[in-house]
C-alpha positions in Angstrom: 23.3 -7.4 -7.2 21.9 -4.2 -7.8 21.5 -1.0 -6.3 17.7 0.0 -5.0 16.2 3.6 -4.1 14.0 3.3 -1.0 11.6 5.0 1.0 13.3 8.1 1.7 13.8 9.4 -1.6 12.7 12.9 -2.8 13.5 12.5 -6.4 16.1 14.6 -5.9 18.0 13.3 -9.5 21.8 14.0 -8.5 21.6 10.5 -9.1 20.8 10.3 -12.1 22.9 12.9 -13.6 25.9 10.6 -11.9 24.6 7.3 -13.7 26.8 6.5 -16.0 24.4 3.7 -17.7 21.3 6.1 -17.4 19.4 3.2 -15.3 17.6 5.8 -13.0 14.1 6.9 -14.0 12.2 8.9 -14.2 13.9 11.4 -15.6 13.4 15.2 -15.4 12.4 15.4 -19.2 10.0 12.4 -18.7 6.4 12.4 -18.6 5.4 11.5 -14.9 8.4 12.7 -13.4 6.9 15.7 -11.9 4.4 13.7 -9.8 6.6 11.0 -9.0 7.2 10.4 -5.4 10.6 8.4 -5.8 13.1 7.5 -8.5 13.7 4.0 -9.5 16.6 1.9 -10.4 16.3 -0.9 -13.4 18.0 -4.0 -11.4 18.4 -5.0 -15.2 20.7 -2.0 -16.2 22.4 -1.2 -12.8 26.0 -1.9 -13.0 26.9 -1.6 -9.4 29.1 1.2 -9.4 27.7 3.1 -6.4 27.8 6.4 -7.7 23.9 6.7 -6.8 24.9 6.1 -3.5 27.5 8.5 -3.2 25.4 11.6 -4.0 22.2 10.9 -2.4 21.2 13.9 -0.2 19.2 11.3 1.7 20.6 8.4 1.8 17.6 6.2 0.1 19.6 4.1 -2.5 21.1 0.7 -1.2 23.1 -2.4 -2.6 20.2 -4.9 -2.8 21.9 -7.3 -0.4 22.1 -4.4 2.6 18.6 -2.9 2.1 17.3 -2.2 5.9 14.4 -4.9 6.7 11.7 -2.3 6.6 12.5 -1.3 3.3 13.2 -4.9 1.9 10.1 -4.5 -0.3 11.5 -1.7 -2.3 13.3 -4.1 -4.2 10.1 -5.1 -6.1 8.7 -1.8 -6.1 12.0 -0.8 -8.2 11.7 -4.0 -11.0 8.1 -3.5 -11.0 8.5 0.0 -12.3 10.3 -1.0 -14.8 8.4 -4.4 -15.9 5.1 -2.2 -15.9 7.6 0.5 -18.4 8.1 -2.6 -20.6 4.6 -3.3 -20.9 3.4 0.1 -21.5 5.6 1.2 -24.0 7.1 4.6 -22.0 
């Protein structure tokens, strides 16, 4: 199962310098990232290491399986980002 950024992220990116499958976007040098209110994991890509999760200043990512109820929905709103990528070419 992967690991899912939530609601109280402020696209900090310690995360995804840590990645070590780059599955975190956006990314710093990508277009969008600047207005981007939260970063996204690709569920696809995510090799549950935790390292996200170790060095988030805010605590916002989450195995899949433990996300908090409220934020249960942040689960889609992760592979959407990513399906909607696909389809767009970025």
């Amino acid at each position: 199962m992967a690991y899912v950024i939530a609601a109280p992220c402020v696209a900090d990116y310690s995360c995804v310098e840590i990645c070590p499958v780059d599955c975190i976007r956006p990314l710093p040098s990508e277009a969008g990232f600047d207005t981007s209110e939260q970063l996204f994991i690709d569920p696809t890509v995510c090799i549950n290491c935790g390292a996200c999760m170790d060095v988030c200043p805010v605590l916002a990512i989450y195995d899949a399986g433990n996300l908090p109820a409220k934020w249960k929905h942040y689960e889609q709103i992760n592979r959407d980002y990513f399906q909607k990528r696909g389809k767009s070419g970025a």
